[in-house]
C-alpha positions in Angstrom: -185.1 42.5 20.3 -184.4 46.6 20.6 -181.0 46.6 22.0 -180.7 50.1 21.8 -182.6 53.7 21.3 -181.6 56.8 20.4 -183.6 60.3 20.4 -184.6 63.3 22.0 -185.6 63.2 26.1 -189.1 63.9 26.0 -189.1 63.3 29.9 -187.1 62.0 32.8 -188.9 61.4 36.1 -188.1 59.0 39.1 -187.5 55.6 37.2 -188.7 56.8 33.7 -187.7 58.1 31.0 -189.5 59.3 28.0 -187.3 59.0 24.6 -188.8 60.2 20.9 -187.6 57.7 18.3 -189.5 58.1 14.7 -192.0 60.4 16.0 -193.1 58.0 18.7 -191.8 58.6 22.8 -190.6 55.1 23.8 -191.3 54.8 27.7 -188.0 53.2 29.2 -187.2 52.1 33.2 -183.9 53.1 34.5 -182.4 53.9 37.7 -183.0 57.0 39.7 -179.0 57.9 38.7 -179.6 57.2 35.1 -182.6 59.7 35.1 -181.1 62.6 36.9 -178.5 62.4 34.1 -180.9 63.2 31.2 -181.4 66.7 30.3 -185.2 67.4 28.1 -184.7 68.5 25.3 -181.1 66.5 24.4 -180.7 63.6 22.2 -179.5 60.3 24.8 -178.4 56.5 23.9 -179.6 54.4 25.9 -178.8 50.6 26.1 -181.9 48.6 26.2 -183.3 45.1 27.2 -186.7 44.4 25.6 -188.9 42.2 28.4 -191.4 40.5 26.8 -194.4 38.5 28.9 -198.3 37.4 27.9 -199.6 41.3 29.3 -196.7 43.4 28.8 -193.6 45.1 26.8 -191.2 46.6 28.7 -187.7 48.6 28.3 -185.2 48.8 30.6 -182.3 50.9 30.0 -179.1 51.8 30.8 -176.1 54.2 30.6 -173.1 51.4 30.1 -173.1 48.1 28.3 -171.4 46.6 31.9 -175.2 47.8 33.7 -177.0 45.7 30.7 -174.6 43.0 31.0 -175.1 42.7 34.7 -179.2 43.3 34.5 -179.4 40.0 32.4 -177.1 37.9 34.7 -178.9 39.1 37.5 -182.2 38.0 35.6 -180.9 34.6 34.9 -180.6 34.5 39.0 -183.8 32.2 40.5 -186.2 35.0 42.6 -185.0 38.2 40.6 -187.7 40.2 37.9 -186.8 42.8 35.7 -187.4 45.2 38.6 -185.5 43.5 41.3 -182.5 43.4 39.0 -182.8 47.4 38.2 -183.1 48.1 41.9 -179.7 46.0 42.8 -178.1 48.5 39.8 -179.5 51.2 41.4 -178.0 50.5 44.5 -174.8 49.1 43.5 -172.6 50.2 40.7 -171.2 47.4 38.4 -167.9 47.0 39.7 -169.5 47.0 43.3 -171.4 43.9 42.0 -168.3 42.3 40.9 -166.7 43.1 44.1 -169.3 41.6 46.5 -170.0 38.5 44.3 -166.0 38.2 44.2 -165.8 38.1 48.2 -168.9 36.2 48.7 -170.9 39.3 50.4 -174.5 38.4 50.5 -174.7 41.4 52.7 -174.8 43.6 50.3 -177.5 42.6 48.2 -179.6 42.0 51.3 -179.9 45.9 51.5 -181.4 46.4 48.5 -185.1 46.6 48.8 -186.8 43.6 47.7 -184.1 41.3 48.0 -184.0 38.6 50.6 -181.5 36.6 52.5 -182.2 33.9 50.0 -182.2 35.4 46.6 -178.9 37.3 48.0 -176.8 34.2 48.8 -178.5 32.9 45.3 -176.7 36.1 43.3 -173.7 35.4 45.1 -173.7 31.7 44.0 -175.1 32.3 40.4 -172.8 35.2 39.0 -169.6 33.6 40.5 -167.2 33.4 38.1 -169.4 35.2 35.3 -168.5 38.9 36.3 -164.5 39.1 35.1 -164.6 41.6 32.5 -166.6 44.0 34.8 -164.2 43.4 37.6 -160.7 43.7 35.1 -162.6 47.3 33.8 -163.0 48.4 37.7 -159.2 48.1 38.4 -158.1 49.0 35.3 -160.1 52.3 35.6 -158.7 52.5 39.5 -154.9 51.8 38.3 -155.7 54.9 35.8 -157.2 57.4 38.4 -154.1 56.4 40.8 -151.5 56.7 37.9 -152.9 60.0 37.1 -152.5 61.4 40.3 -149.7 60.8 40.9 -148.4 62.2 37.4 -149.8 65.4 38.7 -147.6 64.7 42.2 -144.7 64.8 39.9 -145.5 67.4 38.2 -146.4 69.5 40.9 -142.6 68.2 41.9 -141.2 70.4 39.1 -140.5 67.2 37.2 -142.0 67.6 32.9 -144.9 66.3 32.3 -143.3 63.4 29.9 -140.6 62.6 32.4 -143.5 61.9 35.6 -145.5 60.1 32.6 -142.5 57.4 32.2 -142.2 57.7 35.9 -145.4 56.3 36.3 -145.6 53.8 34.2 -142.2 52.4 35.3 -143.6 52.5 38.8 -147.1 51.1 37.2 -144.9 47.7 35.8 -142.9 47.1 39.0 -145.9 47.7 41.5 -147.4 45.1 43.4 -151.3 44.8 43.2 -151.6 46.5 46.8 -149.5 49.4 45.6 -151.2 50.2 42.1 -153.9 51.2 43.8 -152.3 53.4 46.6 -151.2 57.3 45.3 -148.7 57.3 48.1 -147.4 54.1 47.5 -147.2 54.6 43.9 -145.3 58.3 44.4 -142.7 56.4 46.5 -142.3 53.6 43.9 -142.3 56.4 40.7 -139.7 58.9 43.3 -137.8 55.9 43.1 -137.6 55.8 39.6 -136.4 59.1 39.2 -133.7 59.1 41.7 -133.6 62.5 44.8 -131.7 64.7 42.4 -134.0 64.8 38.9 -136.3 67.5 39.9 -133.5 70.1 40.9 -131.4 68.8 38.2 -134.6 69.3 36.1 -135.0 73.0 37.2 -131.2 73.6 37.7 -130.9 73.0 33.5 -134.1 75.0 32.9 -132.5 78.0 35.2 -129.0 77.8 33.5 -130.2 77.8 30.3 -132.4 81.2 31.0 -129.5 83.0 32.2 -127.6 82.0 29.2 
């Protein structure tokens, strides 16, 4: 099994890339995305998945070790190839997976080309329950992005750096799941924590002790 490769980008063209291991350019399928993000020249890594079948060898490969993980559950799904499986990762992102499977939305595997009514309510059925870490990765990276901005809110504010940091995660631990992924929900939570007075009393301190 090659699980991964690593070497120079010899080429990167529609769903292909070229990648020179040992002297020898390894031909590998990946999304459209995955290509565009290659640069000639550059050394890549590239997570792989080794098909193997009576008249061919084939690599598929990918960016993140949530696309492989996905590629193989969606390979273990009756009516999805190899190819299929690339084209639903081309068209959905990982998390997007997780989320559809997670609400039961056939609807949106039906609009990937290739993939039928059936074989869409069958990747519904199959990867329930099976796509948890992907989905906990998706809203811990959202709860991150929304924490962040609203650290720069605060900032912005006139409150330090470290003080909207604690403000956030404060506002992070009492939050209700609706509200850890809103920035102005979040703001009124971590405003909250601070009390209406700490950014003038902030820049009242920082003033006075200038003058001193």
């Amino acid at each position: 099994m090659i699980s991964s490769v690593r070497g120079t980008v010899l080429a990167a063209i529609g769903t292909t890339a070229v990648i020179e291991v040992g002297g020898i350019g390894l031909s590998i399928q990946v999304t459209p995305q995955h290509a565009l993000s290659l640069r000639v020249g550059s050394e890549a890594t590239i997570r792989t998945a080794l098909i193997v079948r009576e008249d061919d060898l084939a690599l598929y490969g990918f960016a993140e070790a949530e696309e492989l993980l996905v590629f193989d559950l969606l390979r273990g799904v009756t009516g999805v190839g190899p190819k299929s499986a690339l084209g639903v990762l081309a068209a959905m992102a990982p998390a997007e997976i997780a989320n559809a499977v997670g609400r039961e939305d056939d609807a949106a595997f039906r609009k990937v080309s290739g993939v039928g009514p059936k074989t869409a309510k069958l990747i519904v059925v199959s990867l329930a329950g099976k796509l948890m870490g992907v989905t906990a990765k998706a809203a811990a990276a959202q709860v991150s992005s929304v924490g962040d901005n609203v650290a720069v809110a605060l900032v912005g504010l006139g409150w330090p750096e470290r003080v909207a940091l604690q403000a956030v995660e404060d506002a992070l631990a009492a939050a209700s799941p609706a509200e850890r992924d809103a920035v102005p929900a979040l703001l009124r939570l971590a405003l909250a924590q601070l009390g209406p007075q700490g950014s003038l009393v902030s820049q009242g301190s920082t003033q006075s002790g200038g003058s001193a």
